[in-house]
C-alpha positions as CSV (number, residue, x, y, z in Angstrom):
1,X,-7.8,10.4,-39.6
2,X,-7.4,14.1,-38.4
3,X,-9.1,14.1,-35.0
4,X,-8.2,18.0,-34.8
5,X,-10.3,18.4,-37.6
6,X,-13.3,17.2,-35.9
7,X,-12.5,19.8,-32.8
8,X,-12.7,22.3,-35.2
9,X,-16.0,21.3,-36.4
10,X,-17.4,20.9,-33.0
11,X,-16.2,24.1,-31.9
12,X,-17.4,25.9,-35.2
13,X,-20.9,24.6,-34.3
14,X,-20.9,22.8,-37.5
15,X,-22.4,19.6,-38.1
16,X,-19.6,16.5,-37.9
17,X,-20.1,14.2,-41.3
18,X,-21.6,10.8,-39.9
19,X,-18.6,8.7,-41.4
20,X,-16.0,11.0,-39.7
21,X,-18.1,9.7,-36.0
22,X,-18.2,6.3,-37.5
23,X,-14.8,6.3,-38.4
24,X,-13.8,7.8,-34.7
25,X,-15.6,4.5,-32.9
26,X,-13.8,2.4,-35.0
27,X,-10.7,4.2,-34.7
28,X,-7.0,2.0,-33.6
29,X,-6.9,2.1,-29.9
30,X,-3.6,3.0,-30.2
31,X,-5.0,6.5,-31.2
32,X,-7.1,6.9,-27.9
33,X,-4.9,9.9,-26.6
34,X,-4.6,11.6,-29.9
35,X,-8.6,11.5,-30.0
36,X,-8.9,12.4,-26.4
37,X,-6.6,15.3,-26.8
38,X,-8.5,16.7,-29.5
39,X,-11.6,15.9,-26.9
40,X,-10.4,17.8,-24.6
41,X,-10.7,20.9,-27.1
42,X,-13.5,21.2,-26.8
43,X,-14.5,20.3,-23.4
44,X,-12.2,22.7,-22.3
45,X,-13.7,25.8,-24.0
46,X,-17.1,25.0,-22.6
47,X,-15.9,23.6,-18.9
48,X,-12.3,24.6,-18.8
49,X,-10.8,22.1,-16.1
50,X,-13.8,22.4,-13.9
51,X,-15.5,19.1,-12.8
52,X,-19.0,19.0,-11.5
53,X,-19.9,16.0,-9.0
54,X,-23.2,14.8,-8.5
55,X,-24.9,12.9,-5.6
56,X,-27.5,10.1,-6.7
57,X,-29.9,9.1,-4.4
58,X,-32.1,6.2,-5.1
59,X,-35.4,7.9,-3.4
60,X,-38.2,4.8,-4.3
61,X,-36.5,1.5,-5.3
62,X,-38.1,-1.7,-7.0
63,X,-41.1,-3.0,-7.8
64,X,-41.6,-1.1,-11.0
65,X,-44.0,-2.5,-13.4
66,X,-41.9,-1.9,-17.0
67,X,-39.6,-4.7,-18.3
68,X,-36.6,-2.6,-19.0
69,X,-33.8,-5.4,-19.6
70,X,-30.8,-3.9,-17.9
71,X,-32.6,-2.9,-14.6
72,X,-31.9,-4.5,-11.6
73,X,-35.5,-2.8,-10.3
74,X,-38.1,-4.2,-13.3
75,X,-40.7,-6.6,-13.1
76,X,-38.4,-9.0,-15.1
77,X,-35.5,-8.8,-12.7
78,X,-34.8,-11.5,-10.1
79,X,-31.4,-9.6,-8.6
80,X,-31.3,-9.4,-5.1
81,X,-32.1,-5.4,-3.9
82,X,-33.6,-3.6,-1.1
83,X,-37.2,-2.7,-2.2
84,X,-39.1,0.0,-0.3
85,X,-41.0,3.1,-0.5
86,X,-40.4,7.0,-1.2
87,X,-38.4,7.9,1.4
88,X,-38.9,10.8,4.5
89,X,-38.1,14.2,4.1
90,X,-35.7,13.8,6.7
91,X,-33.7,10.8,4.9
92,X,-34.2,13.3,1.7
93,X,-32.4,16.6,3.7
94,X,-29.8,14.3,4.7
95,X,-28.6,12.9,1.5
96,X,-28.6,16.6,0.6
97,X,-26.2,17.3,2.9
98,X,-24.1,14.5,2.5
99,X,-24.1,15.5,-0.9
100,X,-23.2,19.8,0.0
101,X,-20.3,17.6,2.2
102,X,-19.2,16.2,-0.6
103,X,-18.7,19.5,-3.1
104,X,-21.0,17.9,-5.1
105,X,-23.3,20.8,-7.2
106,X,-26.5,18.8,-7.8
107,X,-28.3,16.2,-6.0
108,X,-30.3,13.5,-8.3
109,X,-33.3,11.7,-7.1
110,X,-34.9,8.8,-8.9
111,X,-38.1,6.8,-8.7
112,X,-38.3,3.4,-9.8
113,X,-41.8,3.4,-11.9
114,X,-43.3,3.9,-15.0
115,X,-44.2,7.3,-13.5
116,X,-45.3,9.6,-10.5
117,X,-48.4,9.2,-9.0
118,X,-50.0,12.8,-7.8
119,X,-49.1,11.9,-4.7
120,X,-45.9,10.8,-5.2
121,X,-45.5,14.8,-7.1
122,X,-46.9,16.2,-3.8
123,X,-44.4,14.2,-1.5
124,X,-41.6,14.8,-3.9
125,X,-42.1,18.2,-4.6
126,X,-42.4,18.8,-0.5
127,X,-38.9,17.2,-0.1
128,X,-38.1,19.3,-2.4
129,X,-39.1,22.5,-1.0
130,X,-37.3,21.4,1.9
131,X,-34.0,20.7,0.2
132,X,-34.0,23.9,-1.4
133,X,-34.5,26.0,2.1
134,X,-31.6,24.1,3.4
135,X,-29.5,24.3,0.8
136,X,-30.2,26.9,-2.0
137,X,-27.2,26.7,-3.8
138,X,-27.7,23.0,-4.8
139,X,-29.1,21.9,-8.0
140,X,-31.8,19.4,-7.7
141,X,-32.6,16.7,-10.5
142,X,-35.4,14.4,-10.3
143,X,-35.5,11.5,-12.3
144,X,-39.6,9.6,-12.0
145,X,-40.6,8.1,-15.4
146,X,-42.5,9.2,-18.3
147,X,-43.9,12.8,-17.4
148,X,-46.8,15.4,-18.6
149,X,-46.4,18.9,-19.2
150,X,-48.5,19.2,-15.8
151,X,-46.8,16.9,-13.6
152,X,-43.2,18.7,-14.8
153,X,-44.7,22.3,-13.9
154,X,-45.6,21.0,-10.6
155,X,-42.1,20.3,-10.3
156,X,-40.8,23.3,-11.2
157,X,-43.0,25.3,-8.9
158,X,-41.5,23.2,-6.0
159,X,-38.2,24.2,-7.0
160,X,-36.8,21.5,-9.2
161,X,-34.1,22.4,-11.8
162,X,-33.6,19.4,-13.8
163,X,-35.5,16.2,-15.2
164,X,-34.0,13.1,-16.3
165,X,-35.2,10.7,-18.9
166,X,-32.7,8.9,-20.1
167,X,-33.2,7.6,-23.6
168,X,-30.6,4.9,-23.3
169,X,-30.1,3.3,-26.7
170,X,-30.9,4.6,-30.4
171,X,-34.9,4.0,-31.8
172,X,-33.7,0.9,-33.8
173,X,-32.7,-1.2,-31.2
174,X,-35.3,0.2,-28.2
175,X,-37.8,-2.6,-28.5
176,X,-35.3,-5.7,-27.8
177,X,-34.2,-3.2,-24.6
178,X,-37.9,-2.7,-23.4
179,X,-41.8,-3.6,-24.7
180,X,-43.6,-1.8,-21.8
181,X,-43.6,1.3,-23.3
182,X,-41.8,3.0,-26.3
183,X,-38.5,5.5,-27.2
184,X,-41.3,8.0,-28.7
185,X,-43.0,7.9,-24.9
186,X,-39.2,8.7,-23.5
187,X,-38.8,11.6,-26.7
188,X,-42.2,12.9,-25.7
189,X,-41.4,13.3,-21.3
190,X,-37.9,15.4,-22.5
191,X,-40.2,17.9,-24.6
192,X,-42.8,17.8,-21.6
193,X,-39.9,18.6,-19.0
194,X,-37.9,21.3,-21.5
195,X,-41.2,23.0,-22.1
196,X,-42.2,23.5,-18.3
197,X,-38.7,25.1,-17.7
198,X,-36.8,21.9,-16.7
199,X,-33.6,21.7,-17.6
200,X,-33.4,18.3,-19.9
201,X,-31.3,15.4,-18.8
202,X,-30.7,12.5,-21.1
203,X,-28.1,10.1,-21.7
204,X,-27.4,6.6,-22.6
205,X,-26.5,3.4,-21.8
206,X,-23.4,1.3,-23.9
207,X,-22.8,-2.3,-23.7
208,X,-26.4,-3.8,-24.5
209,X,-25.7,-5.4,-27.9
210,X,-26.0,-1.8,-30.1
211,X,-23.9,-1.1,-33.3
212,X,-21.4,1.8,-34.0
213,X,-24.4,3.7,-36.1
214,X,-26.8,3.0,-33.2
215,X,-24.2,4.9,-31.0
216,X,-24.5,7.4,-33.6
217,X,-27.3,8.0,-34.2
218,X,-27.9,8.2,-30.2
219,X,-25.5,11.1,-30.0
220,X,-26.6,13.3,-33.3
221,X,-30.5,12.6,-31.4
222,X,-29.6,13.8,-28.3
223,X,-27.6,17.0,-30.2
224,X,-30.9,17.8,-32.5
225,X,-33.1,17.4,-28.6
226,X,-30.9,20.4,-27.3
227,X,-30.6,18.3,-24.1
228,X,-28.1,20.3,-21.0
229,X,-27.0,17.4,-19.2
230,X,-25.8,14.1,-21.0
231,X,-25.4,11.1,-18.5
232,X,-23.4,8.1,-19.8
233,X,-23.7,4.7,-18.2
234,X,-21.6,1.7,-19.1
235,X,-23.6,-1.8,-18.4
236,X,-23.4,-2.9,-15.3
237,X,-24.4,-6.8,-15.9
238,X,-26.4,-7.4,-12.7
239,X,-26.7,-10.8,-11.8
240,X,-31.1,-11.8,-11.7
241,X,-31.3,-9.1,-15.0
242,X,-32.0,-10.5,-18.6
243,X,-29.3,-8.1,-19.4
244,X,-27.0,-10.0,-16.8
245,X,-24.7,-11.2,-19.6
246,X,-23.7,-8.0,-21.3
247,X,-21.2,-5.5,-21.8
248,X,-18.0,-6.6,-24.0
249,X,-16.8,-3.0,-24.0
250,X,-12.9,-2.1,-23.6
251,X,-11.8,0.6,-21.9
252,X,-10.5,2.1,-25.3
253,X,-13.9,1.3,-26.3
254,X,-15.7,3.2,-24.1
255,X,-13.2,6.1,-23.9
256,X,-14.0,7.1,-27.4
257,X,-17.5,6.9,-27.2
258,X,-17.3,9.5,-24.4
259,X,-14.9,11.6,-26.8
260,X,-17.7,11.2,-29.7
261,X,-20.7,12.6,-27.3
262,X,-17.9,15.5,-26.9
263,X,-18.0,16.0,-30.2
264,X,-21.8,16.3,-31.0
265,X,-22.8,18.3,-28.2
266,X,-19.6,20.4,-28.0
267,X,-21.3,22.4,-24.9
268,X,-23.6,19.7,-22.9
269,X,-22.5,18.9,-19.7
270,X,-21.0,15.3,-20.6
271,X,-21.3,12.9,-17.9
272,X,-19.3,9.3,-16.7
273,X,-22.1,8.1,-15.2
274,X,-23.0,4.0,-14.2
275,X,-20.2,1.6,-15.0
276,X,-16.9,3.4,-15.1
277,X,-15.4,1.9,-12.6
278,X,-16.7,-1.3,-14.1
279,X,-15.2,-0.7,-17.9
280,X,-12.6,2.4,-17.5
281,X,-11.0,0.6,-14.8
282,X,-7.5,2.2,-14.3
283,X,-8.2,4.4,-17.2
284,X,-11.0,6.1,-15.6
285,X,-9.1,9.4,-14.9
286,X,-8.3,10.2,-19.0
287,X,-12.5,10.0,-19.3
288,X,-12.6,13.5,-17.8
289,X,-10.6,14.6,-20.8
290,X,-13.9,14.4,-22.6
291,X,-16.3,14.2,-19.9
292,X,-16.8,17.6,-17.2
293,X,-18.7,15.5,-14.6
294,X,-19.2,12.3,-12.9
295,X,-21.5,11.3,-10.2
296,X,-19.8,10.5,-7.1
297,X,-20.8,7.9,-4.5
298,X,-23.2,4.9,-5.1
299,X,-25.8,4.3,-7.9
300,X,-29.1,2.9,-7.8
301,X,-28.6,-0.3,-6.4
302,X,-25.0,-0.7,-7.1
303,X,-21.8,0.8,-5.5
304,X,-19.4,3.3,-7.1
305,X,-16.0,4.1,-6.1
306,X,-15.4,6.0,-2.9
307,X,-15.9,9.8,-2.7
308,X,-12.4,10.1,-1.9
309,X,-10.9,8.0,-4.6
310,X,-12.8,10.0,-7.2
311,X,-11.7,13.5,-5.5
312,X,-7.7,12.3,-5.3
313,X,-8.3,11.3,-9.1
314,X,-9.8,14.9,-10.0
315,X,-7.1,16.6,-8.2
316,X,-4.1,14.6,-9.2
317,X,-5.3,15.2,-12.8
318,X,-4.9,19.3,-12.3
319,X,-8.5,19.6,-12.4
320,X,-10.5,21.4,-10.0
321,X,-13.6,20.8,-8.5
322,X,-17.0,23.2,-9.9
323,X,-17.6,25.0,-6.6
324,X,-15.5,23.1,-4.2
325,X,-15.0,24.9,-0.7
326,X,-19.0,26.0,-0.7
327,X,-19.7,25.4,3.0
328,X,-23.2,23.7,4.0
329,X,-25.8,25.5,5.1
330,X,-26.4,23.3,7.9
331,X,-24.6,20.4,9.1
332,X,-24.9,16.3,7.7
333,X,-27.1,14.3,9.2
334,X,-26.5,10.3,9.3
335,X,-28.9,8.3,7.5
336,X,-29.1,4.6,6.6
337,X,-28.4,3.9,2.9
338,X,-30.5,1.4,1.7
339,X,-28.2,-0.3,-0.7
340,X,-27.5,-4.0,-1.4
């Protein structure tokens, strides 16, 4: 198989026939750097050798009422994890500067819960309008559950730039992932953000049982939505989770999925996200061939790698940081991370 060919299709902006990306999941793993080359194409004309970090902060964690099988957070999860309410402004600001410390260009803040609450949009959108007077040049992402048109032009008022709905898996398979409410519900909150002027923020998440055509069909969905931002996660199998026996991806595995999201949506930001360290392992560093951005720190209610690992990685690959050297606007304030 020509990978080059499927560069050129990608950055032609023409559609890439479904056995070619069929054929590229299932290609020899000793063709990983030939496929990651012609990857990096692509990602290159969009991102050049730029890498944009992002800071995740786990703002409202557990006790969320859906049965979503991979979370650590859901009503059917028995994993050990810090529970507790939307947290202060003041925890808020300091994350935010954690994350300015860091170089990182957008901070991402997630609600466990089938959605916001009007109160929860008033509190959120006040942190907001904090963050945003503190630190204007960073990009702020919120991530709350299934959302309404008015809900997601409340948040944009406050300043928010981004909304995040993951749709995780392809339609097919959804209902053995989750029966508390459907993939059309998750379809329907990306239209609600993208018409209220949020910038749409949806990825995936590999190792829960789906087929090559499920990944597929996941990755031409996501190119017909017109989504920005393209998180994607890697299973992490938490221990208490019904999910807690996943995964079964190899490194090779996961490293041409990321070059297959590449190659649909030749100009989305294309994210390593949950799990890297996980299923890259040691060949973390050749997912940024494909990929122009990875969250750095912890995740929800798992650690990640440590800032400076992932910066010595960027670095010692030739890549540069997106708008490293940006000084805060006001200096980092400690704050307890609430992480187990």
């Amino acid at each position: 198989m020509n990978y080059e060919t499927l560069a050129d299709l990608a950055l032609e902006g023409k559609e890439i026939p479904r056995q070619d990306l069929r054929s590229l999941l299932r290609a020899p793993d000793d063709d990983v750097l030939a496929v990651l080359q012609a990857a990096f194409r692509v990602r290159r004309a969009a991102f050049g050798k730029r890498v944009k970090l992002n800071y995740l902060l786990n703002a409202k964690s557990g006790l969320c009422p859906e049965d979503c099988g991979y979370c650590s957070q859901s009503k059917v999860s028995e994993a050990d994890i810090d529970s507790y309410p939307f947290l202060s402004d003041k925890e808020i600001l300091a994350a935010a500067g954690r994350a300015v410390n860091l170089s990182a260009r957008r901070l991402c803040l997630v609600n466990s819960g089938r959605g916001p609450t009007d109160g929860e949009i008033r509190a959120i959108s006040g942190a907001v309008e904090k963050v945003r007077e503190t630190y204007p040049s960073l990009e702020i992402c919120v991530c709350l559950g299934l959302l309404g048109e008015d809900k997601a032009g409340a948040l944009k008022a406050a300043g928010v730039d981004a909304y995040n709905h993951n749709l995780n898996t392809a339609e097919s398979r959804y209902p053995s992932i989750c029966s508390t409410h459907t993939y059309r519900d998750r379809v329907e909150t990306l239209k609600a953000a993208k018409k209220s002027g949020l910038s749409p923020c949806s990825g995936c998440l590999f190792g829960m049982g789906e087929t090559d055509d499920e990944i597929v069909d996941l990755a031409e969905t996501l190119g017909r939505t017109g989504v920005d931002s393209i998180p994607l996660n890697f299973l992490i199998p938490i221990p208490g989770t019904p999910l807690e026996g996943g995964g079964g991806l190899t490194p090779q595995k996961c490293l041409k999925i990321l070059c297959l999201f590449r190659f649909v949506n030749p100009k989305s930001e294309v994210r390593v996200a949950g799990g890297r360290e996980v299923h890259l392992r040691w060949l973390q560093p050749l997912g940024l061939y494909a990929a122009n951005s990875i969250f750095i720190g912890d995740y929800l209610t798992t650690k990640g790698q440590k800032p400076e690992s992932d910066i010595a990685m960027i670095r010692d690959l030739g890549f540069e940081i997106e708008g490293a050297g940006v000084p805060a606007a006001a200096p980092e304030e400690e704050f307890a991370v609430r992480l187990k």
